[in-house]
C-alpha positions in Angstrom: 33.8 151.2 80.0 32.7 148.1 78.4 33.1 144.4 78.8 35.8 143.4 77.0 35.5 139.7 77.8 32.1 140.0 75.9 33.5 141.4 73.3 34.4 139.3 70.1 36.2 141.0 67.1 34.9 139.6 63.6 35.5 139.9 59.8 37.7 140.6 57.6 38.4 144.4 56.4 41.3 145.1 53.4 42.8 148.5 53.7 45.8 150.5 52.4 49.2 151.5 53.8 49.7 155.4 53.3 53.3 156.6 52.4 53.4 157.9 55.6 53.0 154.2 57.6 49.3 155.4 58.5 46.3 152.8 57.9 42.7 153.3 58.9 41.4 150.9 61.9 38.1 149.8 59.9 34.8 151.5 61.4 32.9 148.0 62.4 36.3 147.6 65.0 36.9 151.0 65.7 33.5 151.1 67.0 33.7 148.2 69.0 37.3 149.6 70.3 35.4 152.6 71.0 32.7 151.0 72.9 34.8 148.7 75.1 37.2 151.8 76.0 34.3 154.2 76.7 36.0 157.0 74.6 36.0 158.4 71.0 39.6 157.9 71.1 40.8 154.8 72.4 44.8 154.2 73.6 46.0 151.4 71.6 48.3 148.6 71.4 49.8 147.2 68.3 52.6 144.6 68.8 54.2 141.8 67.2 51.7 139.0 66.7 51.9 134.8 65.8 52.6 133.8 62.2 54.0 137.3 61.1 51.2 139.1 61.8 50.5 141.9 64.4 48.1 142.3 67.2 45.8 145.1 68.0 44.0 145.5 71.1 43.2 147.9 73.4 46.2 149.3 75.3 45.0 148.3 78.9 44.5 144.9 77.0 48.0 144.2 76.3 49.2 142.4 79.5 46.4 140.0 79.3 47.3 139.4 75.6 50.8 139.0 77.0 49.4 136.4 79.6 46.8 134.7 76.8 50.0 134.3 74.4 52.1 132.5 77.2 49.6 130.3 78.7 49.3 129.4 74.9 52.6 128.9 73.7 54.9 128.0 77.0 54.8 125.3 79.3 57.2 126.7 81.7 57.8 129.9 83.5 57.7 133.0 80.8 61.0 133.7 79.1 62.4 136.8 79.4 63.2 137.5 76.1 59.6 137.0 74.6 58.5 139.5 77.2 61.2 142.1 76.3 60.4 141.9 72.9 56.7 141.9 73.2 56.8 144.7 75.0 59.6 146.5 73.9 57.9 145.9 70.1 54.1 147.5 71.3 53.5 151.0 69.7 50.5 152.7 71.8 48.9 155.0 70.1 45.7 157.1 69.9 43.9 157.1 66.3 44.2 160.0 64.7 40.1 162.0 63.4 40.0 159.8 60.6 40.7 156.5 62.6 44.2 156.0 61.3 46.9 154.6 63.4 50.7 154.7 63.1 52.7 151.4 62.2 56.2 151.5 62.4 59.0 150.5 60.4 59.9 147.9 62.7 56.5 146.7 62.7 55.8 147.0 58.5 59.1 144.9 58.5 57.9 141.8 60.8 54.5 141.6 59.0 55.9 142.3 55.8 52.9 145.5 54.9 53.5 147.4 52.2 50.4 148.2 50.9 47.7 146.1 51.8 46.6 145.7 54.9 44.1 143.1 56.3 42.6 143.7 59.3 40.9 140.5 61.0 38.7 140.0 64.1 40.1 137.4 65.5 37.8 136.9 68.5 39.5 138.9 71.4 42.2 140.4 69.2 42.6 142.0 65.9 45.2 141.1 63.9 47.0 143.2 61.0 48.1 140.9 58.1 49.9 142.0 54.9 46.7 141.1 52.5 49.2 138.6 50.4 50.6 136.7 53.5 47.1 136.0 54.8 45.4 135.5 51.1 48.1 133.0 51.0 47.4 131.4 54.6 43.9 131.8 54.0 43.9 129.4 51.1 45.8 126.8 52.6 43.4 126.9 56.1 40.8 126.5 54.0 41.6 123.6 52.2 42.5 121.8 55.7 39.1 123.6 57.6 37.1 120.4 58.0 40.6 118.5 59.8 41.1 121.7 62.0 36.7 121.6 62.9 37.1 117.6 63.9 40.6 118.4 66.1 38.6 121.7 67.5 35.6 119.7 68.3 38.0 116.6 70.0 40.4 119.1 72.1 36.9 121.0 73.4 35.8 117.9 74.5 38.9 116.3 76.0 38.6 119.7 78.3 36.6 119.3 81.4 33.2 120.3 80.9 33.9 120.3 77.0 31.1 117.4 76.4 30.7 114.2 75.5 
């Protein structure tokens, strides 16, 4: 099994809903998935994600996801209802000989996919965007990227060890 903690998901990759909920996990992650997991098949995770979007990661993954999400979002002890639904939400799966993976309704209906998909890496995560909801987000990040660099670059600093 790999070194997931090494591991760092990049790129963006469009793709298409079938009629049957199925979309293809693009190669470049499916290999890393692969890699990390140690098999051809991977068990994996998708689950409700920030921002109406969805999360992909590795099934074995999906506590520390749980724990990343928390540490990031709460201040105080985890509440019980964002576990339940986190959990309750994740759809494990195992892709399928052409790398396609199930997404249910539920799912489709919290990130709004209909037909195009975008799959990002993320860093440690994928995530699984409808292609207009992140086009849309994409364009307003971008116009705001040079604030978000200068309050990256102050937080990283403010951290001990960060720097200068």
């Amino acid at each position: 099994m790999g070194d997931m903690a090494a591991t760092v998901f990049t790129g963006r990759h469009d793709y298409t809903l079938d009629s049957k909920g199925r979309v293809a996990i693009p190669k470049p992650l499916l290999e890393q998935l692969r890699r990390i997991s140690g098999a051809e098949s991977p068990r994996l995770a998708l689950t409700l994600g920030t921002e109406d979007c969805l999360f992909l990661v590795l099934a074995a993954e999906l506590h520390t996801v749980l724990e990343e999400g928390r540490a990031e979002f709460f201040d105080e002890e985890e509440p019980e209802d964002f576990r339940r639904l986190f959990y309750s939400t994740a759809l494990e799966s195992t892709p399928d000989p052409q790398g396609r993976i199930v997404v249910s309704p539920d799912l489709r209906t919290y990130a709004g996919l209909e037909s195009d998909v975008t799959f990002l890496g993320t860093g440690r995560r994928i995530e699984v965007w409808s292609t207009k909801r992140w086009n849309d987000r994409q364009r307003k990040l971008v116009a705001d990227f040079t604030r978000m660099a200068r309050a990256a670059k102050k937080a990283s600093q403010s951290k001990p060890g960060g720097g200068a």
